[in-house]
C-alpha positions as protocol buffer text, in pm:
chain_id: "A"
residue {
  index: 1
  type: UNK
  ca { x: 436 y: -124 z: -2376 }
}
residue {
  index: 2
  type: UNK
  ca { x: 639 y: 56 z: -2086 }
}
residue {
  index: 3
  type: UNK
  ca { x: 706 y: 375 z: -2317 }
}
residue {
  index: 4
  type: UNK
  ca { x: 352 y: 411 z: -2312 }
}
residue {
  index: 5
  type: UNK
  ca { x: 286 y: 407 z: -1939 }
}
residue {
  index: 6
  type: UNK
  ca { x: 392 y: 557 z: -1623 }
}
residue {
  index: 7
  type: UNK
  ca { x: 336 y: 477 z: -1220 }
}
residue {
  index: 8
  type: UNK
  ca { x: 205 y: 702 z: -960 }
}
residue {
  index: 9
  type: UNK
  ca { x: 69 y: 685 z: -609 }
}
residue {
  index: 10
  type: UNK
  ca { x: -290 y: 615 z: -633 }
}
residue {
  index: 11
  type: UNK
  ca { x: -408 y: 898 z: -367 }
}
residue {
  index: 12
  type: UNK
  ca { x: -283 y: 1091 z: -49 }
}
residue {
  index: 13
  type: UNK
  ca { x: -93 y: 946 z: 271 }
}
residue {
  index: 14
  type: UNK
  ca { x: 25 y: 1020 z: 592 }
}
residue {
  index: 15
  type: UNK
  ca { x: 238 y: 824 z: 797 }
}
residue {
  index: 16
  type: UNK
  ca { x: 475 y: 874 z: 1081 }
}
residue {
  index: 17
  type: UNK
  ca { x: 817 y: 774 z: 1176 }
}
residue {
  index: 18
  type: UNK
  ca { x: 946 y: 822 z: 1533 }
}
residue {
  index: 19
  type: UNK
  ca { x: 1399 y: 844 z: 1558 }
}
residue {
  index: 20
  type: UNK
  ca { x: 1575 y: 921 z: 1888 }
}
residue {
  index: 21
  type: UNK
  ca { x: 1286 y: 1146 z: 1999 }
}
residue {
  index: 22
  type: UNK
  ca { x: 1264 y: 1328 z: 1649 }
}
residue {
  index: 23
  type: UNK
  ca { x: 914 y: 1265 z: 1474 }
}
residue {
  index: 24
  type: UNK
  ca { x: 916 y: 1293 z: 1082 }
}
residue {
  index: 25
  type: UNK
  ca { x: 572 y: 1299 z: 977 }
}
residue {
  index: 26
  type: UNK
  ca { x: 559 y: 1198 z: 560 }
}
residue {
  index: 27
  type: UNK
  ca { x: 290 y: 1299 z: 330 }
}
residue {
  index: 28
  type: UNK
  ca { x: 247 y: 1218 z: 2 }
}
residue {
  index: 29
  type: UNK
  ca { x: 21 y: 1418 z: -284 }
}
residue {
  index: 30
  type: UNK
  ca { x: -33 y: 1301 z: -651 }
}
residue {
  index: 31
  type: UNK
  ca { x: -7 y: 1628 z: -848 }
}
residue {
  index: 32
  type: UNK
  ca { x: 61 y: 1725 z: -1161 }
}
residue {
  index: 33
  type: UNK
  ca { x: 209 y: 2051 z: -1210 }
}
residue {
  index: 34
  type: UNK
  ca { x: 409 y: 2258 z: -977 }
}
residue {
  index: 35
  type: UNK
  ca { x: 195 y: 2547 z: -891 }
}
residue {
  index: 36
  type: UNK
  ca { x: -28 y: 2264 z: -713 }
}
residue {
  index: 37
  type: UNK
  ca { x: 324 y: 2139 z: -552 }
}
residue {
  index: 38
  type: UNK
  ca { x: 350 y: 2500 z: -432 }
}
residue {
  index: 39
  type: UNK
  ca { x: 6 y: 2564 z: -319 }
}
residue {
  index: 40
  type: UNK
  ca { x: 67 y: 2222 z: -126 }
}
residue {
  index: 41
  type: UNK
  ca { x: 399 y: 2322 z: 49 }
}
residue {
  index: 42
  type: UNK
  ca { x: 246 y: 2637 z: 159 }
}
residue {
  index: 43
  type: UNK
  ca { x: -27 y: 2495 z: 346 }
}
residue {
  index: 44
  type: UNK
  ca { x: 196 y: 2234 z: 491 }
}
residue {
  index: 45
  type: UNK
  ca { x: 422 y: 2452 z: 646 }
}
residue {
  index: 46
  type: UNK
  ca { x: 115 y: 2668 z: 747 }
}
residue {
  index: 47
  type: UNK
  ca { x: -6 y: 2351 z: 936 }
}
residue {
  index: 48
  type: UNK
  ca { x: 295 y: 2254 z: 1095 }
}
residue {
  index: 49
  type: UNK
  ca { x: 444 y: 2581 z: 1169 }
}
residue {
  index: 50
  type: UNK
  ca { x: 600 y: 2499 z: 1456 }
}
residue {
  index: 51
  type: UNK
  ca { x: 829 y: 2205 z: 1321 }
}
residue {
  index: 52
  type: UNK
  ca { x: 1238 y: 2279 z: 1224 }
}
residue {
  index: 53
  type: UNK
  ca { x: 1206 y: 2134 z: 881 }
}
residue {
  index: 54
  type: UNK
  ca { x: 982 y: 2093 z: 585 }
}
residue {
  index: 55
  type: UNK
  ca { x: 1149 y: 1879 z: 358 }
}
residue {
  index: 56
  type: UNK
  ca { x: 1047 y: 1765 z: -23 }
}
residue {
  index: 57
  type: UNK
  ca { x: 1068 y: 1627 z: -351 }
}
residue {
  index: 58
  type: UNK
  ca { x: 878 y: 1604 z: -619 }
}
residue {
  index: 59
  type: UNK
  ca { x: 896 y: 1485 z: -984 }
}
residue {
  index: 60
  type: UNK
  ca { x: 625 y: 1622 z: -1249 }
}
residue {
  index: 61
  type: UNK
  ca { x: 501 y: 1476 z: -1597 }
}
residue {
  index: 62
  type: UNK
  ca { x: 480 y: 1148 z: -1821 }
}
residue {
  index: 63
  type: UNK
  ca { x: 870 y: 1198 z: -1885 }
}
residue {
  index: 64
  type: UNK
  ca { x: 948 y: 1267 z: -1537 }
}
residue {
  index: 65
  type: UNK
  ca { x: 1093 y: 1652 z: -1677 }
}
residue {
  index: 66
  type: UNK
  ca { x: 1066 y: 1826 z: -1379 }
}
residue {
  index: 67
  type: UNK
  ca { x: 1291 y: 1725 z: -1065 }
}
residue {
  index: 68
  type: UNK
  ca { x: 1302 y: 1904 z: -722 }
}
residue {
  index: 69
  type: UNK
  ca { x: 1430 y: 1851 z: -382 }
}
residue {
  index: 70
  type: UNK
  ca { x: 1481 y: 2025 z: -87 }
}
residue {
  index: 71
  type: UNK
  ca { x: 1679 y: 1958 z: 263 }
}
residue {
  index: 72
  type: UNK
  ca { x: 1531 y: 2296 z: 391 }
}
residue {
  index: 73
  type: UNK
  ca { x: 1830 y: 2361 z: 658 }
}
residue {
  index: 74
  type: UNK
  ca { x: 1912 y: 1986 z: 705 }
}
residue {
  index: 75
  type: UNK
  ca { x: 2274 y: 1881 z: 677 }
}
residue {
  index: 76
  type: UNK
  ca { x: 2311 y: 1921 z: 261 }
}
residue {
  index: 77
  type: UNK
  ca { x: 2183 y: 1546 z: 109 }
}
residue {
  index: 78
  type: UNK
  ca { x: 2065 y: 1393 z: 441 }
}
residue {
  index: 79
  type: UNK
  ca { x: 1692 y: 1455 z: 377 }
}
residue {
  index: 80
  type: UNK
  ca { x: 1531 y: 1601 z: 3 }
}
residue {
  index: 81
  type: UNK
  ca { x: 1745 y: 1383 z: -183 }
}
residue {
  index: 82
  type: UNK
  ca { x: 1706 y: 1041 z: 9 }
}
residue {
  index: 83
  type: UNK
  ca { x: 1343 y: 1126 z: -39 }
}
residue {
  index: 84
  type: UNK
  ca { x: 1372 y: 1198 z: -414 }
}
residue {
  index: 85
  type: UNK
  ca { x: 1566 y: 871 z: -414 }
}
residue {
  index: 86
  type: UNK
  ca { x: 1285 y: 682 z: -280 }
}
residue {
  index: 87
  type: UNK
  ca { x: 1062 y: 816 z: -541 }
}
residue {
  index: 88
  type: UNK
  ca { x: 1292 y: 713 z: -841 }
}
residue {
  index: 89
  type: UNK
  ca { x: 1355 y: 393 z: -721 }
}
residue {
  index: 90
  type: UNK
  ca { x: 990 y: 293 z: -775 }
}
residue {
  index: 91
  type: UNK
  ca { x: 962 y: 448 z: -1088 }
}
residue {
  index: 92
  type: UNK
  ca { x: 706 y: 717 z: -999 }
}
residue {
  index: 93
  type: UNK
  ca { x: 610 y: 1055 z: -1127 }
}
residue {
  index: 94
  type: UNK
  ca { x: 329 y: 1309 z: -1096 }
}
residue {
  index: 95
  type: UNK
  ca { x: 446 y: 1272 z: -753 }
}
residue {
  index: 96
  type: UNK
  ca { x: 481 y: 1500 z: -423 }
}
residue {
  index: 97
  type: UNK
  ca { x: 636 y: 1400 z: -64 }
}
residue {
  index: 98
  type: UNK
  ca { x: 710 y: 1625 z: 222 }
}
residue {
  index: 99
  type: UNK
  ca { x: 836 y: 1514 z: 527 }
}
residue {
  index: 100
  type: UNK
  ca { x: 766 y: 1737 z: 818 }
}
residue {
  index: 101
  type: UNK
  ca { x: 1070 y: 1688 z: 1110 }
}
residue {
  index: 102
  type: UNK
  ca { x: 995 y: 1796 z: 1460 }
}
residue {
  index: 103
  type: UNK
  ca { x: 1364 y: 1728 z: 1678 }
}
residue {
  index: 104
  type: UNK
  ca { x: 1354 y: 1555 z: 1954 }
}
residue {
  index: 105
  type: UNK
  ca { x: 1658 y: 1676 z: 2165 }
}
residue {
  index: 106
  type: UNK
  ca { x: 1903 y: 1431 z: 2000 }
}
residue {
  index: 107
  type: UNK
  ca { x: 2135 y: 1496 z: 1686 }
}
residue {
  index: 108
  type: UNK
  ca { x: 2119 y: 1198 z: 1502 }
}
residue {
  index: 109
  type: UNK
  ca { x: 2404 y: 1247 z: 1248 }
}
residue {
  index: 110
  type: UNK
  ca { x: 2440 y: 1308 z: 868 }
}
residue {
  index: 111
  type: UNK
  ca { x: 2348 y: 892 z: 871 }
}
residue {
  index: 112
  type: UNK
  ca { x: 2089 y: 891 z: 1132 }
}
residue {
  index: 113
  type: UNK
  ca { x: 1917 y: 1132 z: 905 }
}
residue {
  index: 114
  type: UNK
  ca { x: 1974 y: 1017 z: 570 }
}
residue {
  index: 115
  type: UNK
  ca { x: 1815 y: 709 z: 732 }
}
residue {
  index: 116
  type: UNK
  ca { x: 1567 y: 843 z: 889 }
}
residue {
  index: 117
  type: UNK
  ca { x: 1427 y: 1024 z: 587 }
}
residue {
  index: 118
  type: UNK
  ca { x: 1442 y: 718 z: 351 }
}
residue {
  index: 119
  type: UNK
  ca { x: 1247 y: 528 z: 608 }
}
residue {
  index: 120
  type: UNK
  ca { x: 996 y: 808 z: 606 }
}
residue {
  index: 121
  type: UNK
  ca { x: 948 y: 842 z: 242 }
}
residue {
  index: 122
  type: UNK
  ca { x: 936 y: 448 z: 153 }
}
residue {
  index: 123
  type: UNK
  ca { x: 653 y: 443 z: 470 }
}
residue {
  index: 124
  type: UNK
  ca { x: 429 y: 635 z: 343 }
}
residue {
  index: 125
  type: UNK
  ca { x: 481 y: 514 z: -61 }
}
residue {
  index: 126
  type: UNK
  ca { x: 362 y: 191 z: 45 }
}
residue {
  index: 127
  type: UNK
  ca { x: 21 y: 307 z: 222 }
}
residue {
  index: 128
  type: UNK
  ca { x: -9 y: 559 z: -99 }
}
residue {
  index: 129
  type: UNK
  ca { x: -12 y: 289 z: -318 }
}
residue {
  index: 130
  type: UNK
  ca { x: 154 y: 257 z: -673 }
}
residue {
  index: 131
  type: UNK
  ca { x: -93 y: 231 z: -965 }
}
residue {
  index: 132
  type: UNK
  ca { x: -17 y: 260 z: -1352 }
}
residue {
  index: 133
  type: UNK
  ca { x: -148 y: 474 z: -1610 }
}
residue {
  index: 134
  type: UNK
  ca { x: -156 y: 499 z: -1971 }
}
residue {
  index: 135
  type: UNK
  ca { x: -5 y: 805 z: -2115 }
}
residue {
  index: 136
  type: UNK
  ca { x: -235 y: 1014 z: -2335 }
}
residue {
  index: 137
  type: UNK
  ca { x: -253 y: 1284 z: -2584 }
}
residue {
  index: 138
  type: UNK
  ca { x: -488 y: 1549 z: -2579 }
}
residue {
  index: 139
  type: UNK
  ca { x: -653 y: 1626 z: -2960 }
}
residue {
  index: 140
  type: UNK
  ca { x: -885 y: 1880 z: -3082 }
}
residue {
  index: 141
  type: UNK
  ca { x: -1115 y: 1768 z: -3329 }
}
residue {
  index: 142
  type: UNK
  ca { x: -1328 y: 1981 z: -3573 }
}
residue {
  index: 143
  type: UNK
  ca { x: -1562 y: 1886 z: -3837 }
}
residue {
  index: 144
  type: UNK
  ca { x: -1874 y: 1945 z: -4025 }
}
residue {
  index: 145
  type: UNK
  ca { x: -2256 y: 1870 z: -3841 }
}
residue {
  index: 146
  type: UNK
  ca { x: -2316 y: 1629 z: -4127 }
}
residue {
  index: 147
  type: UNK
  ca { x: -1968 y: 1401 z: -4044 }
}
residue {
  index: 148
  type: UNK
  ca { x: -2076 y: 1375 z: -3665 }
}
residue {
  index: 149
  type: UNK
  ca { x: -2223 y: 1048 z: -3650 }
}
residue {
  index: 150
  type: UNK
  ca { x: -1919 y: 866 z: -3786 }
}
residue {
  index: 151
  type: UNK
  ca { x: -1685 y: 1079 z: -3565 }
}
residue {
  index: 152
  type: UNK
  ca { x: -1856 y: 976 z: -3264 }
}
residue {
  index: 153
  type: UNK
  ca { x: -1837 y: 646 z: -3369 }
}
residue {
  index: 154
  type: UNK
  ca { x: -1502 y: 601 z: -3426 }
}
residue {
  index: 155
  type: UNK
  ca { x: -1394 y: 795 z: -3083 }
}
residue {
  index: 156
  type: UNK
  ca { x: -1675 y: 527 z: -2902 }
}
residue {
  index: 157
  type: UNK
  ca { x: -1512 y: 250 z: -3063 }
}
residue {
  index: 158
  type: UNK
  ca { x: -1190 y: 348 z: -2933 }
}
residue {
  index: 159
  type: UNK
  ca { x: -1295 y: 456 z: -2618 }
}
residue {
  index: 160
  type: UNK
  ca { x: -1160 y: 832 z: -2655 }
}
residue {
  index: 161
  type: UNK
  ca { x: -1185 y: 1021 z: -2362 }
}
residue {
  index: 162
  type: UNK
  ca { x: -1426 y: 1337 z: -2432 }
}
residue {
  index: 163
  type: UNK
  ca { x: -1353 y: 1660 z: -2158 }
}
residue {
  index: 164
  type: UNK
  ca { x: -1531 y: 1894 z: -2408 }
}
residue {
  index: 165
  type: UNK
  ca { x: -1792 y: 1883 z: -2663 }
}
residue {
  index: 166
  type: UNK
  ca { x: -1968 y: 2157 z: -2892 }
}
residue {
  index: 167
  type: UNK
  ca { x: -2236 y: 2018 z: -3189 }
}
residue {
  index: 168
  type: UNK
  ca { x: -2297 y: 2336 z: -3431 }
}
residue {
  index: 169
  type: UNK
  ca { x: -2307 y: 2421 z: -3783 }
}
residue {
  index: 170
  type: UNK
  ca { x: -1899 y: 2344 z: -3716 }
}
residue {
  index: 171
  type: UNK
  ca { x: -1840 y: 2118 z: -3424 }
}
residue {
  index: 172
  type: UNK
  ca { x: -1547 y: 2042 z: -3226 }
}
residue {
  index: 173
  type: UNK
  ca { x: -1457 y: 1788 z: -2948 }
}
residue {
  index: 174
  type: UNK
  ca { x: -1136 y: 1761 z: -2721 }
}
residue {
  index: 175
  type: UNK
  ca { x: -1034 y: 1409 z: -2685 }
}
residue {
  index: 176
  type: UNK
  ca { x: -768 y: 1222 z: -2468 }
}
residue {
  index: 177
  type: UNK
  ca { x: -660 y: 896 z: -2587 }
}
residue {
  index: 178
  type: UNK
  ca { x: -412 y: 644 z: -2549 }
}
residue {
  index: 179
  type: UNK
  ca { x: -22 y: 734 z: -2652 }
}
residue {
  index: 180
  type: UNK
  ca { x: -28 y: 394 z: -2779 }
}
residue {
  index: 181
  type: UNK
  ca { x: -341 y: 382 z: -2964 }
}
residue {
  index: 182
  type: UNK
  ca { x: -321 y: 758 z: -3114 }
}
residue {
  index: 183
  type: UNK
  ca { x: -193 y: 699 z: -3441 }
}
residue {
  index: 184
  type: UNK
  ca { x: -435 y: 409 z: -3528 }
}
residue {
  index: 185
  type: UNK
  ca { x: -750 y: 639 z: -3396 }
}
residue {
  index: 186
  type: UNK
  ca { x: -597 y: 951 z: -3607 }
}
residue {
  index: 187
  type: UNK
  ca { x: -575 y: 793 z: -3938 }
}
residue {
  index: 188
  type: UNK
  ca { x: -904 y: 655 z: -3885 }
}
residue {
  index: 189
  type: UNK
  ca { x: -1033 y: 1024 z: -3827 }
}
residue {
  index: 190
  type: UNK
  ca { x: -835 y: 1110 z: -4112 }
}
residue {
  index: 191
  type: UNK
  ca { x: -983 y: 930 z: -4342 }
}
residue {
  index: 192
  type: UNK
  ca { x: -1351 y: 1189 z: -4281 }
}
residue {
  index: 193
  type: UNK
  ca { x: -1376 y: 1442 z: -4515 }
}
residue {
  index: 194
  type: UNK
  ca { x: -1299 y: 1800 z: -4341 }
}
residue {
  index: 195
  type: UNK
  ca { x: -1168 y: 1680 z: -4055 }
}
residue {
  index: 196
  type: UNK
  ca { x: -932 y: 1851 z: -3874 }
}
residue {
  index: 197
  type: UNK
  ca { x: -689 y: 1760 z: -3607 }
}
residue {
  index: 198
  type: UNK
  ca { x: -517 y: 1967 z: -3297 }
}
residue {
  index: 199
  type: UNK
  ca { x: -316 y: 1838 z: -3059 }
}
residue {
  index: 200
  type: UNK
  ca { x: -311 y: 2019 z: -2755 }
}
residue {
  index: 201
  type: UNK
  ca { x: -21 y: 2065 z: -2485 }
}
């Protein structure tokens, strides 16, 4: 059942954390690809402008394929990577934190900060909540006018996902359904005369 899910944060968070004088404000962000990340980051550091450090990690997709981390001028492995830790120790993906560090006067130390950062990051994954999701696959289906009724009733029995629909002398759907229930729906598709099947990254 597990290869067929995955857990993220359920929505935004913002929390703070208060070391020595330093304040490390933590955000969190569900996202999905990294040009979101990106577009993210920017605006951070557009809103706090004024603080020493922007610090990150994030890790994208179903398969958790895309890793990044920054310390942005922290002491090398004090700050993105205790915050990636934090993120792979609960499993998640589809995931963005940044930690924004205004100092407060007093150095805290290579452990003060590694600290610091971890308490940070597992703050504000607990207010973002953890959920689970089913991993899905995105088809495109096209078949004849006359085969539409029992198309649509085999993607309502199975409770396919539809994001786009078009009903003409050829029709066409795009579908997102279950990883784990894929192969059953397909060969039931299959089975209609002049249907064809897409899948779609």
């Amino acid at each position: 059942m597990e290869e067929y899910q995955y857990k993220t944060i359920t929505g935004t968070a913002e929390t703070i954390y208060k070391e020595k004088g330093s304040k490390f404000i933590a955000l969190s962000f569900p996202v999905t690809d990294e040009t979101k990340s990106k577009k993210i980051l920017t605006k951070i550091r557009k809103t706090y402008f004024n603080a020493q450090h922007h610090c990150f990690a994030y890790i994208l997709g179903t398969e958790m394929t895309t890793i990044r981390c920054s310390d942005d001028g922290e002491p090398s492995g004090t700050a993105g990577k205790q915050i990636l830790e934090q993120i792979q120790s609960k499993g998640l993906t589809n995931i963005l934190i940044i930690v924004v560090r205004y100092f407060g006067g007093i150095k805290l130390g290579k452990g003060g900060l590694s600290r610091a950062y971890k308490t940070a990051t597992s703050d504000v994954i607990n207010k973002s909540g953890i959920i689970t999701k089913a991993i899905c696959d995105t088809y495109k289906i096209s078949f004849n006018y006359n085969t539409l009724p029992a198309v649509m009733k085999i993607l309502k029995a199975e409770k396919a996902k539809l994001s786009e629909q078009k009903f003409e002398a050829t029709c066409s759907v795009i579908i997102k359904i279950s990883k784990e229930n894929s192969q059953k729906i397909l060969e039931r598709l299959k089975k209609i005369s002049g249907v064809e099947l897409k899948i779609l990254i």
